[in-house]
C-alpha positions as CSV (number, residue, x, y, z in Angstrom):
1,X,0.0,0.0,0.0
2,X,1.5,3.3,-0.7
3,X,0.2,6.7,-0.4
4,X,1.1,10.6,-1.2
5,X,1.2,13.2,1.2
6,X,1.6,16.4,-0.8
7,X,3.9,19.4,0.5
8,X,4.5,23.4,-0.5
9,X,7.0,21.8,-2.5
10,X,4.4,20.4,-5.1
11,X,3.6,23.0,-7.8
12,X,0.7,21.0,-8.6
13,X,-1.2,18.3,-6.5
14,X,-2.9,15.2,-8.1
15,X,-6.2,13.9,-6.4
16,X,-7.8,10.6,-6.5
17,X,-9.0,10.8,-9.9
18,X,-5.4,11.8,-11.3
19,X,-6.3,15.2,-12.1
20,X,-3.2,17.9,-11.1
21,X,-4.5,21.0,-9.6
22,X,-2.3,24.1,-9.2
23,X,-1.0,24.7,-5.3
24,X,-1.8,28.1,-5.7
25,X,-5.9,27.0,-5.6
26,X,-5.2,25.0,-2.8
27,X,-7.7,26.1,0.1
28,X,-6.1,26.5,3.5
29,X,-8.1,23.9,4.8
30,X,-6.9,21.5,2.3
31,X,-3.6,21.5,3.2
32,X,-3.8,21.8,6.7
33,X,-6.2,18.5,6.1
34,X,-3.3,16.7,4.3
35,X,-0.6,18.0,6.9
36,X,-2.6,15.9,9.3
37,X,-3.2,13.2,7.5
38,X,0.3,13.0,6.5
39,X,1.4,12.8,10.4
40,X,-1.0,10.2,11.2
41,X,-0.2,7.6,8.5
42,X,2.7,8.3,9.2
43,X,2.4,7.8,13.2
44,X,-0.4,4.8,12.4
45,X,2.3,2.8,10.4
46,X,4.8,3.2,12.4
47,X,2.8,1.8,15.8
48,X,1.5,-1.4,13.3
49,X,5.1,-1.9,12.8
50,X,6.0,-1.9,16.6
51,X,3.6,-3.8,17.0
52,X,4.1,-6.4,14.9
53,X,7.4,-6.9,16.2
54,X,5.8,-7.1,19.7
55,X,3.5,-9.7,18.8
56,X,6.7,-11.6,17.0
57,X,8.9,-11.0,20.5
58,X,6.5,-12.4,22.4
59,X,5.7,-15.3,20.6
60,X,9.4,-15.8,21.0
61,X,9.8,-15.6,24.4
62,X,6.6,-18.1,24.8
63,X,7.4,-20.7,22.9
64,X,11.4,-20.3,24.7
65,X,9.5,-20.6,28.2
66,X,7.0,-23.7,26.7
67,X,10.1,-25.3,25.2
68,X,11.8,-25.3,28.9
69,X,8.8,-26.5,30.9
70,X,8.7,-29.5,28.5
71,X,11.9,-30.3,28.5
72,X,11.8,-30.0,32.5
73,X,9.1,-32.1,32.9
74,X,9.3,-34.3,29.5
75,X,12.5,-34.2,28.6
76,X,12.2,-33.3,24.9
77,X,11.2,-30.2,22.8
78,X,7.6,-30.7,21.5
79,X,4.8,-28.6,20.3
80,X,2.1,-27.5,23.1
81,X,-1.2,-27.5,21.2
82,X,-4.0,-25.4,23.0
83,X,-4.8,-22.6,25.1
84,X,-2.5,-21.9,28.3
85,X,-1.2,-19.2,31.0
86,X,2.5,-18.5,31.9
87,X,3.3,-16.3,35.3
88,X,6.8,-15.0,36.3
89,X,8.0,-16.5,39.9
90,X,5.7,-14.1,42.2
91,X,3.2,-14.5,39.9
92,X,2.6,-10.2,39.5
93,X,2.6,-10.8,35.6
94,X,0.4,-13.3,33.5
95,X,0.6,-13.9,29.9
96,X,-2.4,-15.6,28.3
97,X,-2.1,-17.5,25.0
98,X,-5.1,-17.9,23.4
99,X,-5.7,-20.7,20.7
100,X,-8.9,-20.2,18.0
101,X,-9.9,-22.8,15.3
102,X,-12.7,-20.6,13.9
103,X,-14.9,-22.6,12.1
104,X,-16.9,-21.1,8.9
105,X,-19.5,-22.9,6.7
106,X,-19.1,-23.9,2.7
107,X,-22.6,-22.2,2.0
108,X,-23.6,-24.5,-1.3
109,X,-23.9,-27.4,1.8
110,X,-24.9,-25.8,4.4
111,X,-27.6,-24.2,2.3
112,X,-28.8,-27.3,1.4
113,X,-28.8,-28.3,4.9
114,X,-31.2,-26.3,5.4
115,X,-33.5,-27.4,2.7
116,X,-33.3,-30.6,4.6
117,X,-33.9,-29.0,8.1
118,X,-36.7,-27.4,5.9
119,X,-38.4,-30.4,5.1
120,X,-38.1,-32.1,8.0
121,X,-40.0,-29.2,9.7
122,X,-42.7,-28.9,7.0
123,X,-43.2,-33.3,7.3
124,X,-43.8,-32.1,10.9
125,X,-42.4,-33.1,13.9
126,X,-43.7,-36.5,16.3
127,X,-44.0,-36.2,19.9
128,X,-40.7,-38.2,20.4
129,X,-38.6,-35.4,18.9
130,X,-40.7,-32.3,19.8
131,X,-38.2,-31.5,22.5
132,X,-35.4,-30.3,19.4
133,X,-38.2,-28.2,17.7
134,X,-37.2,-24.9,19.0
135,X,-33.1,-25.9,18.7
136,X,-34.5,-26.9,15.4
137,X,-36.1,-23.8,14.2
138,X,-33.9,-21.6,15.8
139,X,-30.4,-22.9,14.4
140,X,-30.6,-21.1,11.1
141,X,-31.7,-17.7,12.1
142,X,-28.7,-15.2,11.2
143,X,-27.7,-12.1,13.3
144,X,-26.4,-9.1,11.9
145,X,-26.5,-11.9,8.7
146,X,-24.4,-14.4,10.0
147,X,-24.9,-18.2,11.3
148,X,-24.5,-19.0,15.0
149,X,-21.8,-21.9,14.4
150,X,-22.5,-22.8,17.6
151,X,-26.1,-23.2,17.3
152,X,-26.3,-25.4,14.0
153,X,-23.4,-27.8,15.4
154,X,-25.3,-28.7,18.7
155,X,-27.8,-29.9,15.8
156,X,-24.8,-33.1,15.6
157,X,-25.5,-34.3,19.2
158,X,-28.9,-35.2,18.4
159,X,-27.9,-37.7,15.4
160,X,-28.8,-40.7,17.6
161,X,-31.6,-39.3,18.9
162,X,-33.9,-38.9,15.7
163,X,-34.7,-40.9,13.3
164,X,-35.7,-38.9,10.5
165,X,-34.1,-39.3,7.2
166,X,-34.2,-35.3,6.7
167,X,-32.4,-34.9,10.0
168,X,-29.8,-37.4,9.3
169,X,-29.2,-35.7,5.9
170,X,-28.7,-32.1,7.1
171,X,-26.5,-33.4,9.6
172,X,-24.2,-34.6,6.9
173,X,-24.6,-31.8,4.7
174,X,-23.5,-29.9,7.7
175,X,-20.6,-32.2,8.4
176,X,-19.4,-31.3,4.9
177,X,-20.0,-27.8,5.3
178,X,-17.4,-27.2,7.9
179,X,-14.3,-25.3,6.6
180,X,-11.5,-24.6,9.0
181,X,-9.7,-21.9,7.3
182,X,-6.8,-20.8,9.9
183,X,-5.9,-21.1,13.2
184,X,-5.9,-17.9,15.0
185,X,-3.1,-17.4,18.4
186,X,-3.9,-14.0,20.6
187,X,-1.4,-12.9,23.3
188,X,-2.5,-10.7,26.6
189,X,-0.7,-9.6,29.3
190,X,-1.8,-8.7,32.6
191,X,-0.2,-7.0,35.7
192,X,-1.5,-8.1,39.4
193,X,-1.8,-4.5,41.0
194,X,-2.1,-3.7,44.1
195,X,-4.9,-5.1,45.4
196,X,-4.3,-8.6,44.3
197,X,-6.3,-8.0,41.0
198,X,-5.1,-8.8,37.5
199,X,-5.3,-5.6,35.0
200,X,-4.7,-5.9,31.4
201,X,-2.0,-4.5,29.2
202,X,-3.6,-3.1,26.5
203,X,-2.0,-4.4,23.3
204,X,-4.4,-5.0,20.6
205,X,-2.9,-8.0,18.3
206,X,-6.1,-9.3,17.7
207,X,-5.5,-8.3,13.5
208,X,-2.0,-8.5,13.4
């Protein structure tokens, strides 16, 4: 991504449409607008950078202090899947390290899941499965127009439950829906203060 940040030193400026415009029409505004937004691209790139390299330190450091707890009490090197907490010897600082497998939907199947969840409302439901009619109905509503992942994969648990050929064929569809598309690892630190109560260092990695 690059960018222009035009000075007194450009006899004409270009905007976004490529058309150069003479300084001397400039409006005072104008350039005191691009003086500022020179500063703080200038100021927002260099704090991404920072903390990029944060992020990359402590992931350092981490997997350094992982490595040495296994080899204490394992005696070999080995990756440590999953989330976990690391505190220094008074325990005043903890570091959390976060692990997320996101999981996202392949919508041509999990649309034609719910065809299937669909019809197996519409054949209607007996009195032996009425107790999943509201997990049912309720799985494929969106919010703010996405799926609770949550919701339609509690649908799974139910698979010996029902006997319904509709049912059993979402459930499959759904299986085949799931995509795993990265694996996600978030770092926070946190201070004990004084009173005994952990406060968080705000260091927001989360898109990084």
């Amino acid at each position: 991504m690059t960018y222009k940040i035009h000075t007194k030193k450009d006899s004409n400026w270009t905007d976004e449409n490529g058309t150069s415009v003479p300084f001397k029409t400039i409006k005072k505004s104008e350039f005191a607008i691009e003086q500022a937004a020179g500063k703080i691209i200038k100021e927002a790139v260099k704090i991404n950078g920072q903390l990029t390299q944060a992020k990359a330190n402590i992931k350092q450091l981490v997997n350094q202090a992982i490595d040495a707890v296994m080899s204490d009490y394992s005696g070999t090197k080995k990756e440590f899947k999953g989330n976990y907490t690391i505190y220094n010897f008074d325990r005043s600082v903890c570091v959390k390290v976060k692990v997320s497998r996101p999981v996202k939907f392949d919508e041509i199947f999990i649309n034609l899941a719910k065809e299937k969840i669909n019809q197996f409302l519409k054949d209607g439901i007996t009195a032996k499965n009425d107790f999943i009619k509201d997990m049912v109905m309720s799985a494929f509503e969106t919010r703010n127009g996405q799926l609770d992942v949550d919701k339609i994969l509690s649908l799974r648990r139910h698979r010996d439950r029902i006997n319904d050929a509709n049912f059993l064929e979402a459930l499959d569809l759904i299986d085949r829906a799931i995509r795993k598309p990265s694996t996600a690892t978030y770092y926070q630190v946190w201070l004990r203060d004084d009173e005994g109560k952990y406060q968080a260092i705000k260091l927001d990695f989360s898109r990084i």
